[in-house]
N, C-alpha and C positions, 0 to 999 in steps of 0.2 A: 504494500500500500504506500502512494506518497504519502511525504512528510508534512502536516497541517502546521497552521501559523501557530496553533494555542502549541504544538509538541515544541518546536522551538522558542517560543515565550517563556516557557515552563522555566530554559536553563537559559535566559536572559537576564540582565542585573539586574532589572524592573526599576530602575531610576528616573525613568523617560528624562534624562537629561537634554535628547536633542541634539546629541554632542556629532550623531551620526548622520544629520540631516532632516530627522523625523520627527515627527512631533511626541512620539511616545514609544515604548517599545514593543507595543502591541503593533504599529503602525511599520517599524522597521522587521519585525515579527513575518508579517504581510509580503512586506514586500521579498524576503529571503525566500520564501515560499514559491511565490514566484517568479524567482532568480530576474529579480528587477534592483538588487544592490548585491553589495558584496561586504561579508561576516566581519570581517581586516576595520570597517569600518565602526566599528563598536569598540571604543579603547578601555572599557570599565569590564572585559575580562581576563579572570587568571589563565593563565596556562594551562590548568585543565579542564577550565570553564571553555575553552577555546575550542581544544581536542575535542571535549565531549560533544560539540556544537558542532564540529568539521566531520565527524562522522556521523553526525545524525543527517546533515546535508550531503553526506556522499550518494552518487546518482548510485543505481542496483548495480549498473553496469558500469566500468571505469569510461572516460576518458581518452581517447588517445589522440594524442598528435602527428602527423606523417608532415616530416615537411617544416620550414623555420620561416616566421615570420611571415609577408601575404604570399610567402608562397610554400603553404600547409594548409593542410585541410583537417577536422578534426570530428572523427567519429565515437561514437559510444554513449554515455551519458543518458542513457533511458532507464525512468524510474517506474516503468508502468506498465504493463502489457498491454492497454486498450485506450485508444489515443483520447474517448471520452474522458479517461479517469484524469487526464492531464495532457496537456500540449507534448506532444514528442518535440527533442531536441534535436540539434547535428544529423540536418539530414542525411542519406544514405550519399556514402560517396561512390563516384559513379567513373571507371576507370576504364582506358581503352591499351590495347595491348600492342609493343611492337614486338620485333623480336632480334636476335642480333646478325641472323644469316641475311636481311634484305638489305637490297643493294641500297648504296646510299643515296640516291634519286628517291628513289621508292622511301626509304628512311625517312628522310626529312619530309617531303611530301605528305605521309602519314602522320608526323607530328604536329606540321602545319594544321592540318586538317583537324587536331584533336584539339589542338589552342585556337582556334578561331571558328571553332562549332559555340555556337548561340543560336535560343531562339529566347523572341519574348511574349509573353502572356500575361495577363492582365497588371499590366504595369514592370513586371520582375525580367530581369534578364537571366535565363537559365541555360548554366554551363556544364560542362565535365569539369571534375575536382583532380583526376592526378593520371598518370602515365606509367603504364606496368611492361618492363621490361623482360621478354623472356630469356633464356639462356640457352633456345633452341639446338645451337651449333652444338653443346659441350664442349664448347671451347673457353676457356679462359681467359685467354688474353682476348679474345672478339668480346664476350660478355664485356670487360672492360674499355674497351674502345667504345664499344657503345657506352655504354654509361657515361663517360667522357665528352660523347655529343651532345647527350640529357641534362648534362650540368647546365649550362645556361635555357633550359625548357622554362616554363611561368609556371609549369605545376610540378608537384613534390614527386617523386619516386616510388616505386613498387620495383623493389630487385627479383624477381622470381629464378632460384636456381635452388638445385637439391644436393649441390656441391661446395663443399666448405671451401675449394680451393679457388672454384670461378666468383663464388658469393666473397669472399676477401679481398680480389684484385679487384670487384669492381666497388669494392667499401673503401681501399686505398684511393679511389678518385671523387667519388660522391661520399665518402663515409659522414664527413662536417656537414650533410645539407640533411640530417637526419628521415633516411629514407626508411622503409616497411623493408620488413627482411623477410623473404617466403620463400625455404619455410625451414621450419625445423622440423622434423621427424623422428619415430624411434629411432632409426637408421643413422641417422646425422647429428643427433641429439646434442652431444657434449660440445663438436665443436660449432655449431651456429650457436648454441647457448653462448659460448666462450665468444664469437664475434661481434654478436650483442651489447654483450657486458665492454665490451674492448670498445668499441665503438658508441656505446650510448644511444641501440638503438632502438625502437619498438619491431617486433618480431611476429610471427602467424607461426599458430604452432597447427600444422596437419596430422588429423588421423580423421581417414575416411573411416566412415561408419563403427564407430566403437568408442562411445561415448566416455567407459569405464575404464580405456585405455591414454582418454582423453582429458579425463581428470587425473591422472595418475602422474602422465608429463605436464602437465600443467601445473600439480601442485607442487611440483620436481624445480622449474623454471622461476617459481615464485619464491623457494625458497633461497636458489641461489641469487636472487637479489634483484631476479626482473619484474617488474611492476606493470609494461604498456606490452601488451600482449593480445592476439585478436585472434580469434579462433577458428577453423576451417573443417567443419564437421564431413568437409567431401561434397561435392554437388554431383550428384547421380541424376541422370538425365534421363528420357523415354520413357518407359513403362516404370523408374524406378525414382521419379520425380517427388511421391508420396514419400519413401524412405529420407529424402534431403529434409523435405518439409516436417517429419515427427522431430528430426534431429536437431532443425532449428526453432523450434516451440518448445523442444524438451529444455533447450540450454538456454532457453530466455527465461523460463519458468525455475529452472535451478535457481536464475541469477535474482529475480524476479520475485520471486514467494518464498525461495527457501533462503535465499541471502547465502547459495552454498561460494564459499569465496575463490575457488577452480574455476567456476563460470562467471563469474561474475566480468567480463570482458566482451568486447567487441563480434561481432559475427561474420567472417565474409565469407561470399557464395561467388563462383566464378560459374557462368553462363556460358561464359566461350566456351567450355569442354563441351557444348553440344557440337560445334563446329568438328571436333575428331572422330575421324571415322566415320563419317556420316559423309556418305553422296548422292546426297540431295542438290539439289538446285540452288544456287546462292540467294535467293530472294527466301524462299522456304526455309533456311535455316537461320536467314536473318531474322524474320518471322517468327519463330520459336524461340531462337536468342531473347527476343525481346517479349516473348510471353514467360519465359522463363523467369526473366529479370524481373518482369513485373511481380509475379508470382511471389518471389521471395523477397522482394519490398514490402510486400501486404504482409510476410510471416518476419518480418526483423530484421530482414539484412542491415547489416551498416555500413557493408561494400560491397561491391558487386565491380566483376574484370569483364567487358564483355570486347568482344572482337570486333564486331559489328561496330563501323561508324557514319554510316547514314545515316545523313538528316532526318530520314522517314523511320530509320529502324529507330531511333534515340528520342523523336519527339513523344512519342505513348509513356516512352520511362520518363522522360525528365517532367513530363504532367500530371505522370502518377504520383511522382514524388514530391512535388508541390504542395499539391492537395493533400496527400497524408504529412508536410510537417508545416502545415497552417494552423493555427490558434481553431481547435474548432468551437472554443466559448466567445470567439470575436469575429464574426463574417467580416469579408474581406468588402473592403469596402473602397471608393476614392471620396475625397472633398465633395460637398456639394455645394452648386453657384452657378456661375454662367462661363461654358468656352465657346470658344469663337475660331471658327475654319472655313479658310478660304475669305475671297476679297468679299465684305460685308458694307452695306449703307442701311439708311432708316427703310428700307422696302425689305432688307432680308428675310426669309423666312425662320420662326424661330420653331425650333422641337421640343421635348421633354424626354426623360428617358428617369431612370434610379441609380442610384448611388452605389447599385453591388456591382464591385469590381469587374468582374468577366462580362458584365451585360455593357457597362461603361467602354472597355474597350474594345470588346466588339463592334459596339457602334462607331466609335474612335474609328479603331479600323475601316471600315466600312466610310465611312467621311471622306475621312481622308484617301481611301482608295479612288472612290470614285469622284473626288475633285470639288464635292460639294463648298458650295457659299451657302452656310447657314450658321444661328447662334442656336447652343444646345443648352438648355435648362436642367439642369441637374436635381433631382430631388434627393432630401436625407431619407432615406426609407431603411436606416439603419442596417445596412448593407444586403437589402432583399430586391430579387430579383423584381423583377414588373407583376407578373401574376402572384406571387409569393405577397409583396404587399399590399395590391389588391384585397387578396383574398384576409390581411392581415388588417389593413385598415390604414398604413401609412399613407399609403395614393391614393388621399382625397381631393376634396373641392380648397377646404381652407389652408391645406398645407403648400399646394401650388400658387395660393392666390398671397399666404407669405412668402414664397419663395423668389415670386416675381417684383413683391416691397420690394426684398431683402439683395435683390441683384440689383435692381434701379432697370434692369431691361427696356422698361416703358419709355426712359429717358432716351434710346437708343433707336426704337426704332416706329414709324408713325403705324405701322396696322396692328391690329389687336387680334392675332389669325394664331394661332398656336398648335401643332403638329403632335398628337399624342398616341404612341405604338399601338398597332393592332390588340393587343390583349389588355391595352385600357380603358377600352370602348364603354364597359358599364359603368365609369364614372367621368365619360363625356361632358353629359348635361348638367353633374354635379359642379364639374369645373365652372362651366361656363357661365351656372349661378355665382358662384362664388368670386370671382374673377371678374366678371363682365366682358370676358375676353369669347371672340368665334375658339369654337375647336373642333378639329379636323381629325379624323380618324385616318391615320396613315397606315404603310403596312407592318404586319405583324413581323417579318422579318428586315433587320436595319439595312443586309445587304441590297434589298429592293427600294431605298430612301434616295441615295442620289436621283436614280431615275424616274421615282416619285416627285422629285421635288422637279426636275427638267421635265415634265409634262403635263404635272398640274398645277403648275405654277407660271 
């Protein structure tokens, strides 16, 4: 269960001195809860008042950082199995893979492509977080030549090799830019432990499918003094897809409800192994890649390696991942007021539309696609879709007829003609009382508005 305000008030000095910003310490109580301040800021505890405090706020799951400075990325940190119970943290990092046998045309080309994949959706610009290096050749000295070209990459490292001697030469060039080490295994055990520790760096410990073999190097690793550890339960693919998914629900749930401290760490699921051995069609296994990936988003991933780097194969993941690490006790929402697009005078046509983000910039979109001159009114409907606050009650008569005070629009423009979406239609007449303003039922969908407006206007 998360941690409530009253559990940490309890071991607060209860002084409300203010010293920390807040007005009381019920108040700074609050906000630690929901990691809106930070504990450092409270100088009226002891030392053990401090500890006792720093472990009641430790997430279920650690932490970890890949990567220094803005160029890391940091996963783990979920205190909760079910995104109701509390906002999920540090979204799922989302990694694309090179390898070291491609020519270096092909090389750089592919990194290019992984730094400058963006798309944006309602307002956020959504990227890939880091770059997974494989050690295909087993060669060592090539493993480090590459990594060599990755040093100056924008995003942090993933060294993937199962060899202590390729995984060293390539920590001798990148070791100072604290990269992911993958992987340690029974097999390799002592010395990527020993590389780790030498290097300072966060590690992935593998064991497909054998959980109790998994806690066992795990509590091995922890003892010798490694802390940032991310675990790889094996991602089994095709008919064996179920087995990835118990394995990753088991070791959330360890981490999660039993506090057991072996699991208590990061999760990553690598998708590209659907690509091996498989001759299928590249589009098809892009396809799966990317159901895959989803898949084990929805079950706790907190990285995911996928090979796949089209636009079209990455846009479902990086949307799915949005949406699950949004605040869902705060709909997304933008400003409400008046924007203005395209060349405008007092004759422009002016629209309406709600303040929930994805409807806002779809419309946005949509405007601006099709070149539209028009002013767009924005209502607060606390971030609910058009039918949503319809049916809720925000998109009334009086709340438009403040919104239009409240912008000065009437100042702007001489007709009183106002443009309101297909699925506002049953509170037309209500506006029109309310407002004194004509209103026009336009169409239900935004991308049919420019040419709405160039026809009936």
């Amino acid at each position: 269960m998360s941690v409530t305000a009253m559990d940490i008030y309890k071991l607060l000095p209860k002084t409300n001195c203010a010293k920390c910003g807040e007005a009381s310490c019920m108040a700074f109580a609050t906000k630690l809860s929901e990691k809106e301040t930070d504990l450092e800021l409270c100088t009226q505890l002891a030392a053990n008042e401090m500890e006792a405090l720093e472990n009641l706020l430790a997430p279920a799951v650690r932490e970890v950082i890949i990567g220094k400075g803005d160029k890391s990325t940091i996963i783990g940190g979920d205190e909760v199995l079910y995104r109701y119970e509390l906002t999920y943290y540090n979204p799922t990092s989302l990694v694309i893979d090179v390898n070291d046998e491609m020519e270096e045309a092909e090389f750089d080309e592919r990194v290019k492509t992984i730094e400058n994949t963006e798309f944006e959706r309602t307002g956020e610009l959504l990227t890939l977080d880091a770059i997974a290096l494989r050690n295909k050749s087993g060669d060592a000295d090539k493993f480090a030549d590459a990594a060599s070209k990755l040093k100056e990459s924008k995003y942090p490292l993933v060294l993937c090799s199962f060899d202590p001697e390729a995984m060293k030469k390539a920590l001798e060039v990148v070791g100072d830019e604290n990269p992911l080490i993958y992987g340690v295994t029974e097999n390799n055990f002592e010395q990527m432990a020993d590389l780790a520790l030498e290097y300072q760096c966060p590690v992935t410990l593998f064991v497909p499918g054998d959980l109790e073999k998994m806690k066992e190097l795990s509590h091995t690793l922890r003892a010798k003094g490694l802390k940032d550890i991310v675990l790889d339960p094996g991602t089994f693919v095709g008919d064996a897809i179920g087995d990835t998914l118990d394995n990753f629900v088991m070791i959330r749930r360890l981490a999660v409800e039993e506090r057991d401290e072996d699991f208590r760490f990061p999760i990553m699921g690598i998708p590209a192994l659907l690509r091996l051995n498989n001759d299928e069609d590249e589009v098809t296994k892009s396809i799966k890649e990317a159901t895959i990936a989803a898949t084990l988003l929805n079950k706790f991933a907190d990285m995911l390696i996928l090979n796949g780097s089209e636009i079209w194969e990455l846009i479902p993941v990086l949307t799915l991942r949005q949406s699950l690490y949004t605040d869902p006790r705060k709909p997304q929402a933008v400003d409400a007021g008046l924007y203005e697009f395209g060349q405008l005078d007092e004759n422009s046509p002016v629209l309406l539309t709600t303040n929930f983000a994805l409807t806002y910039y779809t419309v946005e979109g949509d405007l601006k696609s099709g070149k539209a001159n028009t002013y767009l009114l924005v209502l607060d409907t606390v971030g609910r879709a058009v039918d949503v606050s319809l049916a809720g009650g925000q998109l009334n008569g009086k709340a438009v007829a403040d919104l239009i005070k409240e912008t000065g629009i009437e100042d702007k423009v001489k007709t009183r003609k106002m443009i309101i979406p297909g699925l506002a239609a049953p509170v037309s007449g209500e506006i029109e009382d309310d407002t004194g303003w004509e209103v026009v039922v336009g169409p239900r969908d935004s991308s049919a508005v420019p040419d709405y407006l160039t026809e009936k206007l």
